[in-house]
mmCIF file of the N, C-alpha and C atoms, coordinates in Angstrom:
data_MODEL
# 
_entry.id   MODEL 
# 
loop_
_atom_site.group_PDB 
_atom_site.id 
_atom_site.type_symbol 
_atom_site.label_atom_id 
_atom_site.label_alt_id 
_atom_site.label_comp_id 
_atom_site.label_asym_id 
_atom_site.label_entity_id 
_atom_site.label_seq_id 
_atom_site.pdbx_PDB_ins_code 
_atom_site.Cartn_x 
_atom_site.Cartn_y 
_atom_site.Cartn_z 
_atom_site.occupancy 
_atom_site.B_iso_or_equiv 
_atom_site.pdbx_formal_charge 
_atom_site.auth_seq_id 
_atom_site.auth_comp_id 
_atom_site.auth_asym_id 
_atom_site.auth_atom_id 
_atom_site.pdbx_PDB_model_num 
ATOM 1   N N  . UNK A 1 1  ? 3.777   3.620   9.391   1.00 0.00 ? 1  UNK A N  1 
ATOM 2   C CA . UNK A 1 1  ? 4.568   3.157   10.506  1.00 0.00 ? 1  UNK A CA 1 
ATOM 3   C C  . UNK A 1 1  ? 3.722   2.880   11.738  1.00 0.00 ? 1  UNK A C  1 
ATOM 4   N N  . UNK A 1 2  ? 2.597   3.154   11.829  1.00 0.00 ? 2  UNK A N  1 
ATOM 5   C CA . UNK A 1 2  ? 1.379   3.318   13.028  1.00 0.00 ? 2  UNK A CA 1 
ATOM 6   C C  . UNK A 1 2  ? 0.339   2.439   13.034  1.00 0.00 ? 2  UNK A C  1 
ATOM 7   N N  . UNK A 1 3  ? 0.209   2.230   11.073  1.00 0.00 ? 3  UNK A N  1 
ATOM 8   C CA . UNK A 1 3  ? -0.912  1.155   10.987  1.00 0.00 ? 3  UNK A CA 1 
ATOM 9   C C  . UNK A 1 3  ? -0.387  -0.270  11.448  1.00 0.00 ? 3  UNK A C  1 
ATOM 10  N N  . UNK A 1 4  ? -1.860  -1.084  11.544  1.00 0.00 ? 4  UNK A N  1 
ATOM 11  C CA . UNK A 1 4  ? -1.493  -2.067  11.776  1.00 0.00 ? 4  UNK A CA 1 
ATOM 12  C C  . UNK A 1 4  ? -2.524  -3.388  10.845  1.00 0.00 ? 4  UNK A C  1 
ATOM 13  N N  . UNK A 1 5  ? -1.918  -3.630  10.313  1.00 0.00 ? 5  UNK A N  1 
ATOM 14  C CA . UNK A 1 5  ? -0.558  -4.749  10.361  1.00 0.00 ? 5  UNK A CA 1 
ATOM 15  C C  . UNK A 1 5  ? 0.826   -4.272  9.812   1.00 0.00 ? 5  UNK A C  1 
ATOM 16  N N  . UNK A 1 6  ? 1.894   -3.973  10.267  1.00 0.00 ? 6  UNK A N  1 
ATOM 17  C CA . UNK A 1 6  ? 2.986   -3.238  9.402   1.00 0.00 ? 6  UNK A CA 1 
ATOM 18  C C  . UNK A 1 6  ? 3.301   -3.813  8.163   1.00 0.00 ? 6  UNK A C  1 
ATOM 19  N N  . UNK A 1 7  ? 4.124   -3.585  7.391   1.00 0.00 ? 7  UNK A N  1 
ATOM 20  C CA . UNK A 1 7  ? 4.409   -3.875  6.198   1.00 0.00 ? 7  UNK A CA 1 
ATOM 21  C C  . UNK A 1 7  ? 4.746   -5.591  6.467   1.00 0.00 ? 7  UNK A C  1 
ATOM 22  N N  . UNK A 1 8  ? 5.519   -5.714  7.160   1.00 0.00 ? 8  UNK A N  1 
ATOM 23  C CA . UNK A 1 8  ? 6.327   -6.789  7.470   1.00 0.00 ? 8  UNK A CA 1 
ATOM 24  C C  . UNK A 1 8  ? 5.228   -7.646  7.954   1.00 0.00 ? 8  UNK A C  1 
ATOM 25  N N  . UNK A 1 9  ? 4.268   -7.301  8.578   1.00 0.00 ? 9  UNK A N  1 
ATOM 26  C CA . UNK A 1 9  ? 3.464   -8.660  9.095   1.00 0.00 ? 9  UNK A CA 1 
ATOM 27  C C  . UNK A 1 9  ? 2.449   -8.772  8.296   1.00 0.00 ? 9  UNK A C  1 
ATOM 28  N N  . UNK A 1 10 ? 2.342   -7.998  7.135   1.00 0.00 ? 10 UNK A N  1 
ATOM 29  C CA . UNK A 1 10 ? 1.555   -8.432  5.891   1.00 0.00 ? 10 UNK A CA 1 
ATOM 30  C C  . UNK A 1 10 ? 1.826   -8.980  5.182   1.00 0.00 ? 10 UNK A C  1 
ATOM 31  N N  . UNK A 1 11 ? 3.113   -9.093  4.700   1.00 0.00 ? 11 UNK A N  1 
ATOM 32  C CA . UNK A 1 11 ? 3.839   -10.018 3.757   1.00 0.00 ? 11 UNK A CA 1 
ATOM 33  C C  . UNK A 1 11 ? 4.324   -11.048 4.281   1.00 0.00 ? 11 UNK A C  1 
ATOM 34  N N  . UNK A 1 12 ? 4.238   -11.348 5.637   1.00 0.00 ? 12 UNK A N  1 
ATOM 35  C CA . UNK A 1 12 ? 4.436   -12.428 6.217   1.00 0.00 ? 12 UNK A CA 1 
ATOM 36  C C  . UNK A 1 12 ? 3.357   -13.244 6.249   1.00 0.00 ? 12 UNK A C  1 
ATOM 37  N N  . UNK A 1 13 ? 2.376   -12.976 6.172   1.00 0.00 ? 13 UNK A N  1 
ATOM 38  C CA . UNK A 1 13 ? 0.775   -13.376 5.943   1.00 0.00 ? 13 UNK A CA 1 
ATOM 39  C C  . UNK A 1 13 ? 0.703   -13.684 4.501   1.00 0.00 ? 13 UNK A C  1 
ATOM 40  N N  . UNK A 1 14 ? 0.978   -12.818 4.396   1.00 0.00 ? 14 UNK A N  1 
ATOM 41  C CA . UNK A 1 14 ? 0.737   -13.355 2.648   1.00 0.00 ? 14 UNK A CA 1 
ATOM 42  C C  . UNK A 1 14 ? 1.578   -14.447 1.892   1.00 0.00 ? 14 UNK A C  1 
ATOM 43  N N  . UNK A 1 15 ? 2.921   -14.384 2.160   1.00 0.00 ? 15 UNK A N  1 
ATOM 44  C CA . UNK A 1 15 ? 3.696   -15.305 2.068   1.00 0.00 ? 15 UNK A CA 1 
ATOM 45  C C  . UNK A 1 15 ? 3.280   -16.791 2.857   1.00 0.00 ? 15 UNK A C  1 
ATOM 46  N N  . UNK A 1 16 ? 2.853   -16.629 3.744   1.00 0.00 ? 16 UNK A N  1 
ATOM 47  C CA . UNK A 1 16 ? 2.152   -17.818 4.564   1.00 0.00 ? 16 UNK A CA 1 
ATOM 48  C C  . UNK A 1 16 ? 0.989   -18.715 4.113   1.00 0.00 ? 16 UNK A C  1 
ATOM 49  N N  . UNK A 1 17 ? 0.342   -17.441 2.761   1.00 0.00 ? 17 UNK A N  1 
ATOM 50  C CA . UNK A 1 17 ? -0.718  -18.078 2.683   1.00 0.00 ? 17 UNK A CA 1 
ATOM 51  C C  . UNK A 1 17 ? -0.987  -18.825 1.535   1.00 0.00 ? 17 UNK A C  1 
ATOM 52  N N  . UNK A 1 18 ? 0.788   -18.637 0.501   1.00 0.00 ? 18 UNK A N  1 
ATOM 53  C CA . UNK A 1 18 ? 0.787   -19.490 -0.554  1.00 0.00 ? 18 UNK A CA 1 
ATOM 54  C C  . UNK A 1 18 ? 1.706   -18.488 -1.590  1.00 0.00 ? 18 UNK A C  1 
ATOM 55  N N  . UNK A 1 19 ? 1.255   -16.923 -1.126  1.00 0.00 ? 19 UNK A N  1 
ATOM 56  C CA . UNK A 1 19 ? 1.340   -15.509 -2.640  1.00 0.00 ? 19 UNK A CA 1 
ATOM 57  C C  . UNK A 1 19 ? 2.627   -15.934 -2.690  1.00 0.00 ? 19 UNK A C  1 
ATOM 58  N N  . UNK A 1 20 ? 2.907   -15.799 -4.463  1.00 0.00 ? 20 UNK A N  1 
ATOM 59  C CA . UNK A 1 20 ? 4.382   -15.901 -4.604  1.00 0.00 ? 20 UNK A CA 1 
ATOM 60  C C  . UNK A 1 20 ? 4.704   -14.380 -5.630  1.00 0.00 ? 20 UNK A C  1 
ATOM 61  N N  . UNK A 1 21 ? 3.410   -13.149 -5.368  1.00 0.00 ? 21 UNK A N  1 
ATOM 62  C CA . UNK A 1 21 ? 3.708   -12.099 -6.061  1.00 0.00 ? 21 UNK A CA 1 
ATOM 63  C C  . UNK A 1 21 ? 2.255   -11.156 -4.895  1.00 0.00 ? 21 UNK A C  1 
ATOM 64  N N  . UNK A 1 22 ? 3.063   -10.281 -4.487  1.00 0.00 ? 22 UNK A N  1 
ATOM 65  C CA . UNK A 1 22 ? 2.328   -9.329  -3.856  1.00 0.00 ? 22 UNK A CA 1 
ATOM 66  C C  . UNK A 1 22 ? 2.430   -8.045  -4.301  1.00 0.00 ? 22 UNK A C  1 
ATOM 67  N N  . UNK A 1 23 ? 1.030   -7.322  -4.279  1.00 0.00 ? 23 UNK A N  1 
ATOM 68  C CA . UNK A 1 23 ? 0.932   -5.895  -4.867  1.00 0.00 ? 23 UNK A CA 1 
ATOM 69  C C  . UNK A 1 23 ? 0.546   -5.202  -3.488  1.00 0.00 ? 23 UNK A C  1 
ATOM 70  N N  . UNK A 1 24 ? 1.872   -3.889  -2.817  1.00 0.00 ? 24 UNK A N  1 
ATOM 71  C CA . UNK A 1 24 ? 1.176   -3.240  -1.867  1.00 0.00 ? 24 UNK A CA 1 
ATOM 72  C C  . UNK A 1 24 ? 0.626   -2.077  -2.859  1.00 0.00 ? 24 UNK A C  1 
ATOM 73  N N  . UNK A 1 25 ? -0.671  -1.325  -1.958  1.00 0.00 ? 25 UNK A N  1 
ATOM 74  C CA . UNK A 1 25 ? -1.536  -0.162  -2.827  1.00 0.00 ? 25 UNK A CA 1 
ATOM 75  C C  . UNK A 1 25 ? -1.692  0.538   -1.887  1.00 0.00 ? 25 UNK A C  1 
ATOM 76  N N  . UNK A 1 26 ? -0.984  1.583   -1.592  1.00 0.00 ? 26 UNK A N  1 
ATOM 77  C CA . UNK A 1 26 ? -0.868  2.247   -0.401  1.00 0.00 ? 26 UNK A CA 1 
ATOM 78  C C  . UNK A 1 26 ? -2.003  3.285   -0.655  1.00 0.00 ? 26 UNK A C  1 
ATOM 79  N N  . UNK A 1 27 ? -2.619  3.378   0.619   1.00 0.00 ? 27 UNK A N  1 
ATOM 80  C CA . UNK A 1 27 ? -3.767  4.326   0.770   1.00 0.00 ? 27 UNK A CA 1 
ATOM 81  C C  . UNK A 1 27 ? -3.222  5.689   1.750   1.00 0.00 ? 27 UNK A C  1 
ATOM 82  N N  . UNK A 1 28 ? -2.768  6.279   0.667   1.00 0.00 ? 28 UNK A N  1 
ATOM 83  C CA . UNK A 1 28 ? -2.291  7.475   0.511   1.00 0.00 ? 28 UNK A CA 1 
ATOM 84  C C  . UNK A 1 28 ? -3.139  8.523   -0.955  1.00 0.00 ? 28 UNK A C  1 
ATOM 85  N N  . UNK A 1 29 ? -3.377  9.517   -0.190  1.00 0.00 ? 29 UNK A N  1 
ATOM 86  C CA . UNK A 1 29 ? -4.583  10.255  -1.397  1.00 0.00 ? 29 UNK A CA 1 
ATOM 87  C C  . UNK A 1 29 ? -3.537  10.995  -2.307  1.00 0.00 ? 29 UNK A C  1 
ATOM 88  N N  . UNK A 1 30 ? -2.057  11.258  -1.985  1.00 0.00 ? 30 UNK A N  1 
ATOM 89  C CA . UNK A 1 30 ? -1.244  12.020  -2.454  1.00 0.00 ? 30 UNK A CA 1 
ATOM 90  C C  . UNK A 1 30 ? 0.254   11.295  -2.591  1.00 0.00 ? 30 UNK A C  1 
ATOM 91  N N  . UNK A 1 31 ? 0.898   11.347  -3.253  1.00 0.00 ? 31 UNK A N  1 
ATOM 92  C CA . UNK A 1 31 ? 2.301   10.695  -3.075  1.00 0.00 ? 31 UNK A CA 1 
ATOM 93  C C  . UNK A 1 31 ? 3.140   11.775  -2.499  1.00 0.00 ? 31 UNK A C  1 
ATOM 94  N N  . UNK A 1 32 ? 4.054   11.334  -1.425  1.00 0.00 ? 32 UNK A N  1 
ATOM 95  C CA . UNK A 1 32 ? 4.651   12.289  -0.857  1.00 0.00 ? 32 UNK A CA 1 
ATOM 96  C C  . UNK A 1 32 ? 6.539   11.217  0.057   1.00 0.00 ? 32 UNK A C  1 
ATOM 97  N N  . UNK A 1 33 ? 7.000   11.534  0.881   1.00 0.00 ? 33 UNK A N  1 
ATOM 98  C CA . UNK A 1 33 ? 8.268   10.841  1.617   1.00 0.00 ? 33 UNK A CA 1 
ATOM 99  C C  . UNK A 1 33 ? 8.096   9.103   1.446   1.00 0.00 ? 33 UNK A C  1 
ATOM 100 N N  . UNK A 1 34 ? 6.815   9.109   2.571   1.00 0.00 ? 34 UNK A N  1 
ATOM 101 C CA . UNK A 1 34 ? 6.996   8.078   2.854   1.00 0.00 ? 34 UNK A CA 1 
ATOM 102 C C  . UNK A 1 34 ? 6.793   7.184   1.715   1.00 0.00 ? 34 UNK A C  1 
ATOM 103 N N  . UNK A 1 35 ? 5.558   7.605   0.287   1.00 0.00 ? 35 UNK A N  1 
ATOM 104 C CA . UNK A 1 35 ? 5.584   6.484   -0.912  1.00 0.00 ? 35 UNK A CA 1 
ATOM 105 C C  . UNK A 1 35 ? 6.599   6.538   -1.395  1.00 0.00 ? 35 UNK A C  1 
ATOM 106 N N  . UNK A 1 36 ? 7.716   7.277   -1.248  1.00 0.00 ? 36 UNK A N  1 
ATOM 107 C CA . UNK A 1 36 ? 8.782   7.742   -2.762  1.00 0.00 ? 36 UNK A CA 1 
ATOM 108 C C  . UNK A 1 36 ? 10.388  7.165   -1.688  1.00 0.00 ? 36 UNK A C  1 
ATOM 109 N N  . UNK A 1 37 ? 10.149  6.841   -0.527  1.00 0.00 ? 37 UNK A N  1 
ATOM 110 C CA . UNK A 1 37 ? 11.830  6.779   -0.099  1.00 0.00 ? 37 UNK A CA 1 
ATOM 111 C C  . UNK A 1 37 ? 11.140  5.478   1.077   1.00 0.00 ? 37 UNK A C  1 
ATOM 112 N N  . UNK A 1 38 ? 10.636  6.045   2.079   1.00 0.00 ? 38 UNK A N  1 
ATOM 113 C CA . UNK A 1 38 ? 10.131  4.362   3.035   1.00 0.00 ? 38 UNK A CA 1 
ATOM 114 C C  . UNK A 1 38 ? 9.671   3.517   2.831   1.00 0.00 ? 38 UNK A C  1 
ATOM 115 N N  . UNK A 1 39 ? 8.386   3.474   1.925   1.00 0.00 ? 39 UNK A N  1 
ATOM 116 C CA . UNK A 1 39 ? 7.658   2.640   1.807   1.00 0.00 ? 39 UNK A CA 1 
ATOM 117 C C  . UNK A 1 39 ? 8.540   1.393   0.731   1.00 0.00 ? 39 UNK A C  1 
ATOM 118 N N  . UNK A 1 40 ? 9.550   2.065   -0.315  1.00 0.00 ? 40 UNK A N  1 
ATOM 119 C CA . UNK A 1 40 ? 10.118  1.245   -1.072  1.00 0.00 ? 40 UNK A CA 1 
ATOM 120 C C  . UNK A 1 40 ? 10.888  0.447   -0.299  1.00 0.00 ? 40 UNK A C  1 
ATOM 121 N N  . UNK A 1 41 ? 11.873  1.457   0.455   1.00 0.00 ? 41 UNK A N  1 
ATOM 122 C CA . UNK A 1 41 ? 12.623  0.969   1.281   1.00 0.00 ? 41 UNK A CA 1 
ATOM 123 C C  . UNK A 1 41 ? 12.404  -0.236  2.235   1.00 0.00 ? 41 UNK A C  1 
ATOM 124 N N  . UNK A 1 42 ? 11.616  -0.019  2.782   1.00 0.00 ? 42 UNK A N  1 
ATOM 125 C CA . UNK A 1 42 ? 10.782  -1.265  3.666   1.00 0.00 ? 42 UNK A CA 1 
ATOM 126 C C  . UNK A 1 42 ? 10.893  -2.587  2.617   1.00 0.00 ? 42 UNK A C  1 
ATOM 127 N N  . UNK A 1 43 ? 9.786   -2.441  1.947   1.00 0.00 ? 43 UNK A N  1 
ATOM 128 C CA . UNK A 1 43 ? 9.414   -3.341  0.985   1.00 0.00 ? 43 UNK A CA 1 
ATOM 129 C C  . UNK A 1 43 ? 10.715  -4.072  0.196   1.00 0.00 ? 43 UNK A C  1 
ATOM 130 N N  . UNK A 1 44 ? 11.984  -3.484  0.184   1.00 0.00 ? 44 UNK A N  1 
ATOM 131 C CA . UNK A 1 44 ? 13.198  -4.225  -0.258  1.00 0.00 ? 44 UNK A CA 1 
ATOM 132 C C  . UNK A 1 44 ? 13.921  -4.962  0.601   1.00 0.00 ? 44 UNK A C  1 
ATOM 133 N N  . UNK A 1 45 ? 13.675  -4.519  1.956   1.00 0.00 ? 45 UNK A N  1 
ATOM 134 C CA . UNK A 1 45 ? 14.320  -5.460  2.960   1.00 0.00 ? 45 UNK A CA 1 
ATOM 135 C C  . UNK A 1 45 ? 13.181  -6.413  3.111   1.00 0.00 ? 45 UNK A C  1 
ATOM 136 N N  . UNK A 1 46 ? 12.079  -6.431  3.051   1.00 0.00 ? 46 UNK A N  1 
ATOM 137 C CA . UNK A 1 46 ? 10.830  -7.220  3.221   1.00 0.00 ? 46 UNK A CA 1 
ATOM 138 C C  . UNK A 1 46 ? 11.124  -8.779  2.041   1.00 0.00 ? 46 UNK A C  1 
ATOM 139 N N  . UNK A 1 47 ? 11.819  -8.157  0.807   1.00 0.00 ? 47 UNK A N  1 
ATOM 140 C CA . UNK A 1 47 ? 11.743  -8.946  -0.195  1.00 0.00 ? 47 UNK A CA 1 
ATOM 141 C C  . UNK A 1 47 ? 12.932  -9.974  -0.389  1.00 0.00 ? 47 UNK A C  1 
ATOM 142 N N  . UNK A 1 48 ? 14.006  -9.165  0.458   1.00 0.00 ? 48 UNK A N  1 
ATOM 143 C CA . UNK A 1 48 ? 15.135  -9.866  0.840   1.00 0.00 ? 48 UNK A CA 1 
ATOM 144 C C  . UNK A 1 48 ? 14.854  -11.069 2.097   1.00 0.00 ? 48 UNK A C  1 
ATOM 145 N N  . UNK A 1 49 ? 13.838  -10.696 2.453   1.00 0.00 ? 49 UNK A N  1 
ATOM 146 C CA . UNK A 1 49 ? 13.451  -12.106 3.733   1.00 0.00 ? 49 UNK A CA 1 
ATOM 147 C C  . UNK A 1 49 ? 13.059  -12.775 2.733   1.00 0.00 ? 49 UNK A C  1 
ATOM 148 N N  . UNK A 1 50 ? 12.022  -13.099 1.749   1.00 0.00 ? 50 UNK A N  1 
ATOM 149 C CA . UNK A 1 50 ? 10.964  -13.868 1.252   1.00 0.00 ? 50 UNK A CA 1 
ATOM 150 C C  . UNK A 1 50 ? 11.598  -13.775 -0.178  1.00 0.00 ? 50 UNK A C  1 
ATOM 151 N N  . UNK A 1 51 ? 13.096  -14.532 -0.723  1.00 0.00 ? 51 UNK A N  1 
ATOM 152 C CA . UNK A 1 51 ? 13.300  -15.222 -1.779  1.00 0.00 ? 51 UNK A CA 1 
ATOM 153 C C  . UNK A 1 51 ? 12.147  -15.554 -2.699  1.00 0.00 ? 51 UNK A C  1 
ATOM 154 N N  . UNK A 1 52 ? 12.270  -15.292 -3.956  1.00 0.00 ? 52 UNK A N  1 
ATOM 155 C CA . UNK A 1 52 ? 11.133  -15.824 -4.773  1.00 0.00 ? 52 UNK A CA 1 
ATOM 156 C C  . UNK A 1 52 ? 9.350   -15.043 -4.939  1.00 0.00 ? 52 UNK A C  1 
ATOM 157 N N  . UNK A 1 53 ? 9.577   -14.479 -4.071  1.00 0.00 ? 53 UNK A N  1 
ATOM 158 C CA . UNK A 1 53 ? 8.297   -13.760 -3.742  1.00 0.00 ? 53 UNK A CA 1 
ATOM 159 C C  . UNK A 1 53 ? 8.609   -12.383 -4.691  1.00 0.00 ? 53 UNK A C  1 
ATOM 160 N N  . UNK A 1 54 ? 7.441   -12.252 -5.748  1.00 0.00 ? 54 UNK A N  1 
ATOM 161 C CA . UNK A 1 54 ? 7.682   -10.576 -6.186  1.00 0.00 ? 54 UNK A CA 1 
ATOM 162 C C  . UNK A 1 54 ? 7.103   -9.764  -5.371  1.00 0.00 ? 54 UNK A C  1 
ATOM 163 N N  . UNK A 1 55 ? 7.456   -8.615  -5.117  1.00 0.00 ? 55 UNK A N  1 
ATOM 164 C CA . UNK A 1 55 ? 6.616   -7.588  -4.236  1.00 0.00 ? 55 UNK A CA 1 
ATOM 165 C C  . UNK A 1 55 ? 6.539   -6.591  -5.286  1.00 0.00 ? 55 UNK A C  1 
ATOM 166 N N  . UNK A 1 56 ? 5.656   -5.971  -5.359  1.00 0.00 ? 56 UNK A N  1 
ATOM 167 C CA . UNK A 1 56 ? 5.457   -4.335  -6.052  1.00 0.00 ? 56 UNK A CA 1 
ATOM 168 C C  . UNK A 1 56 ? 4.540   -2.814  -5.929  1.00 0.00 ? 56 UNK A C  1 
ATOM 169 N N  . UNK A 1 57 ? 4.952   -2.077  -5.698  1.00 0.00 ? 57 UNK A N  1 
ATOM 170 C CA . UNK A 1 57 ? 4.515   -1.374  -4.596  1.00 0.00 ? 57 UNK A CA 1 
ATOM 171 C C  . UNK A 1 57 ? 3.890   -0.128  -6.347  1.00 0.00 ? 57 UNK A C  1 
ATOM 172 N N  . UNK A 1 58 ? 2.420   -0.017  -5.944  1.00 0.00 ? 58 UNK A N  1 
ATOM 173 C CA . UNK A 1 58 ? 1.300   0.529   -7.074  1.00 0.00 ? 58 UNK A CA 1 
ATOM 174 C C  . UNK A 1 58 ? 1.569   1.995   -6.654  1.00 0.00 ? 58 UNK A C  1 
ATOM 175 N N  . UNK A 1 59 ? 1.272   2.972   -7.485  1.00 0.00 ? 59 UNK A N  1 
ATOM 176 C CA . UNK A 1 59 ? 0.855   4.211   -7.143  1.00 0.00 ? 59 UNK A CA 1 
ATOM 177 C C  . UNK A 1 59 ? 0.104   4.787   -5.747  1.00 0.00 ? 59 UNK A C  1 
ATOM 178 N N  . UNK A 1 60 ? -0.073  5.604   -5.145  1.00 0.00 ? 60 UNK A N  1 
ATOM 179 C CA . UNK A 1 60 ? -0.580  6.407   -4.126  1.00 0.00 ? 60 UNK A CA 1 
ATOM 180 C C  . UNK A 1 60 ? -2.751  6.056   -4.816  1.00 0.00 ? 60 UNK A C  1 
ATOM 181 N N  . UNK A 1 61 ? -3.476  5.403   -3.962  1.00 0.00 ? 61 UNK A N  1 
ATOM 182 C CA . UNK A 1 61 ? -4.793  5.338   -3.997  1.00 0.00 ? 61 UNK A CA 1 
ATOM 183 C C  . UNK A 1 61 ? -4.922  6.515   -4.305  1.00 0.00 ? 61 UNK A C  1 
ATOM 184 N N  . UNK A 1 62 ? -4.581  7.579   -4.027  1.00 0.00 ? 62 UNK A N  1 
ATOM 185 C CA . UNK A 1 62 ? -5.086  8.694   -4.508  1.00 0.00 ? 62 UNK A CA 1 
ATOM 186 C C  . UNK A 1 62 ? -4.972  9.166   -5.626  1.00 0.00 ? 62 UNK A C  1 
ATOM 187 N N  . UNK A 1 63 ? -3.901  8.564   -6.684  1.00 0.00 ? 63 UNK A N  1 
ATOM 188 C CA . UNK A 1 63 ? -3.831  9.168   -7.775  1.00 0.00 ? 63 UNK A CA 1 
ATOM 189 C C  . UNK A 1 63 ? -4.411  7.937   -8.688  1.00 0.00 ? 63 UNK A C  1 
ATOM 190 N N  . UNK A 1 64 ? -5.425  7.513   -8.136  1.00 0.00 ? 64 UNK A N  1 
ATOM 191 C CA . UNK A 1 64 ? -5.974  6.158   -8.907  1.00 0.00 ? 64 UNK A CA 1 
ATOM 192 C C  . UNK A 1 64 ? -7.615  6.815   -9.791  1.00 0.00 ? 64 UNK A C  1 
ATOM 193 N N  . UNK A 1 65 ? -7.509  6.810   -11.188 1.00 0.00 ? 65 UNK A N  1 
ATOM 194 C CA . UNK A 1 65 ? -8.527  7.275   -11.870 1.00 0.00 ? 65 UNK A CA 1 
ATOM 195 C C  . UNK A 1 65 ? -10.241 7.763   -11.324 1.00 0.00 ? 65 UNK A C  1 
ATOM 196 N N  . UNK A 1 66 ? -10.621 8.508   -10.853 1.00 0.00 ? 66 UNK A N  1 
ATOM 197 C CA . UNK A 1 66 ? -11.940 8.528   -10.124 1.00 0.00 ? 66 UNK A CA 1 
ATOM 198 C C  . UNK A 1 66 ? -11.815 8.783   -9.039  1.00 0.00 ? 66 UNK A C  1 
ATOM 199 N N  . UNK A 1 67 ? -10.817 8.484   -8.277  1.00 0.00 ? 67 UNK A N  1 
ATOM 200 C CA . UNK A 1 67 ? -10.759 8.578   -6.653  1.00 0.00 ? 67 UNK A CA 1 
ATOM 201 C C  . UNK A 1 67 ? -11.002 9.804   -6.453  1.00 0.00 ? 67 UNK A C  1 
ATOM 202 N N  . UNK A 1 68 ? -10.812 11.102  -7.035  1.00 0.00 ? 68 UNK A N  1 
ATOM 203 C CA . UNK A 1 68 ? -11.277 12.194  -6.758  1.00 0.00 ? 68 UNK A CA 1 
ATOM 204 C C  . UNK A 1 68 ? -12.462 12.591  -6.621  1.00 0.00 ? 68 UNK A C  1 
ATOM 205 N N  . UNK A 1 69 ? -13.332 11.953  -7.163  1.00 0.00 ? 69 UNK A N  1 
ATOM 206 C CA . UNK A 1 69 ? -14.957 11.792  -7.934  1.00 0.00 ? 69 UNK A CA 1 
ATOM 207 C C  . UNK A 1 69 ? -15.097 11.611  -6.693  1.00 0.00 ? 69 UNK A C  1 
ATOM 208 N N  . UNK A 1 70 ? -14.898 10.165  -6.517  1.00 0.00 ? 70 UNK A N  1 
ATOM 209 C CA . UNK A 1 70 ? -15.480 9.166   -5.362  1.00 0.00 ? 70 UNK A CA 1 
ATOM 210 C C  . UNK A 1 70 ? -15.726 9.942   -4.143  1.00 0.00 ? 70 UNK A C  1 
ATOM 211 N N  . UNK A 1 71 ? -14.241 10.714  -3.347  1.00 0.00 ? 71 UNK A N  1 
ATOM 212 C CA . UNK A 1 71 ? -14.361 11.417  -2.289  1.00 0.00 ? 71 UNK A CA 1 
ATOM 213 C C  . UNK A 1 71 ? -15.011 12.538  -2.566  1.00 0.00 ? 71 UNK A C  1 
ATOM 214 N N  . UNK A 1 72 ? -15.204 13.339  -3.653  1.00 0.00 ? 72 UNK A N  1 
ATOM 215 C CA . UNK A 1 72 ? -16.129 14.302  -4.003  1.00 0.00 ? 72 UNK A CA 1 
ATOM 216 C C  . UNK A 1 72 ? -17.761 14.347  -3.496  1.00 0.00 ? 72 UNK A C  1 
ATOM 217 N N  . UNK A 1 73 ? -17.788 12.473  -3.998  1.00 0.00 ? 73 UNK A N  1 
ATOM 218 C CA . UNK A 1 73 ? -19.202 12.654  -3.719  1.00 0.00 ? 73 UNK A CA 1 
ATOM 219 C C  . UNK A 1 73 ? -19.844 11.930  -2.473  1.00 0.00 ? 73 UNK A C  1 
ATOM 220 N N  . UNK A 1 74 ? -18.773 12.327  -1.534  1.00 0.00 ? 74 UNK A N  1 
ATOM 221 C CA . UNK A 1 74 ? -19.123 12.102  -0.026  1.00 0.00 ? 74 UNK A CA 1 
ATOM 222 C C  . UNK A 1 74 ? -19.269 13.103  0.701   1.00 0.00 ? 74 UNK A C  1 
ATOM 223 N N  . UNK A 1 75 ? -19.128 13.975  -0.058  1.00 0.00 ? 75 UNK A N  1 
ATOM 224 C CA . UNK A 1 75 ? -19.156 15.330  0.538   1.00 0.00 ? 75 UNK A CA 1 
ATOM 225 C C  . UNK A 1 75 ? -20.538 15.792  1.623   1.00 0.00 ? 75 UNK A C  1 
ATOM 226 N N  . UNK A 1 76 ? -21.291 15.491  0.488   1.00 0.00 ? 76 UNK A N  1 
ATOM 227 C CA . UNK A 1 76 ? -22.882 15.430  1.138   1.00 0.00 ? 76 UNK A CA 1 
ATOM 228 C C  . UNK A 1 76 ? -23.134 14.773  2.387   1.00 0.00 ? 76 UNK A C  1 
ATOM 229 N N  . UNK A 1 77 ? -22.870 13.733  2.155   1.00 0.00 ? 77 UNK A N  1 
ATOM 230 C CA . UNK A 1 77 ? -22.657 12.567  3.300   1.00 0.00 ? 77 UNK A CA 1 
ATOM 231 C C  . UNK A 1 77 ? -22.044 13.082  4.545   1.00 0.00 ? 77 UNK A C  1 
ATOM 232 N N  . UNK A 1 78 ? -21.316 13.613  4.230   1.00 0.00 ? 78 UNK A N  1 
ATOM 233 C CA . UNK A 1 78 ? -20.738 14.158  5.505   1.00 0.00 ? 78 UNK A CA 1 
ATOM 234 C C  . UNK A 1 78 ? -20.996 15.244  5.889   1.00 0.00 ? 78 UNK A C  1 
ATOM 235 N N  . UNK A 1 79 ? -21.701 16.368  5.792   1.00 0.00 ? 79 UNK A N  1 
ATOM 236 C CA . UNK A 1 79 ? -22.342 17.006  5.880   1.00 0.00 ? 79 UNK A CA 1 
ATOM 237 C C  . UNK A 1 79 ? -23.353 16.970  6.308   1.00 0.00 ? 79 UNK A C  1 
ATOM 238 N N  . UNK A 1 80 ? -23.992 15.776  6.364   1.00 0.00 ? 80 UNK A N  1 
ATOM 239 C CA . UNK A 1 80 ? -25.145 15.711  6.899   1.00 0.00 ? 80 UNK A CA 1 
ATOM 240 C C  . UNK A 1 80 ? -26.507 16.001  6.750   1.00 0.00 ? 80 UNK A C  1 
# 
């Protein structure tokens, strides 16, 4: 709700720019409210503007194969 570009002015972009099927991939490390009740929610009134357009909203980045690895091995990195 804070980021920016909101949902709505991404798919307005995207729709603008030809997409007639959009995948949001929310970068969320955990699924929790907002992937499971807002984020859909949004995305159905979003889809009701833009006829013809598929929208489909992927799993939480975080529960994406490796992603655990990945931030694992930043650990160091950040540490310094």
């Amino acid at each position: 709700e804070l980021a920016s570009p909101s949902l709505a002015e991404a798919l307005d972009r995207c729709v603008a720019a030809g997409a007639r099927e959009v995948w949001v991939h929310p970068f969320f490390l955990v699924p929790g409210r907002h992937l499971s009740t807002d984020i859909p929610a949004q995305l159905a009134a979003e889809a009701e503007r833009h006829p013809g357009v598929s929208v489909q909203l992927t799993s939480a980045l975080g529960m994406t194969a490796g992603i655990a690895d990945l931030v694992l091995s930043t650990v160091p990195l950040a540490q310094g």
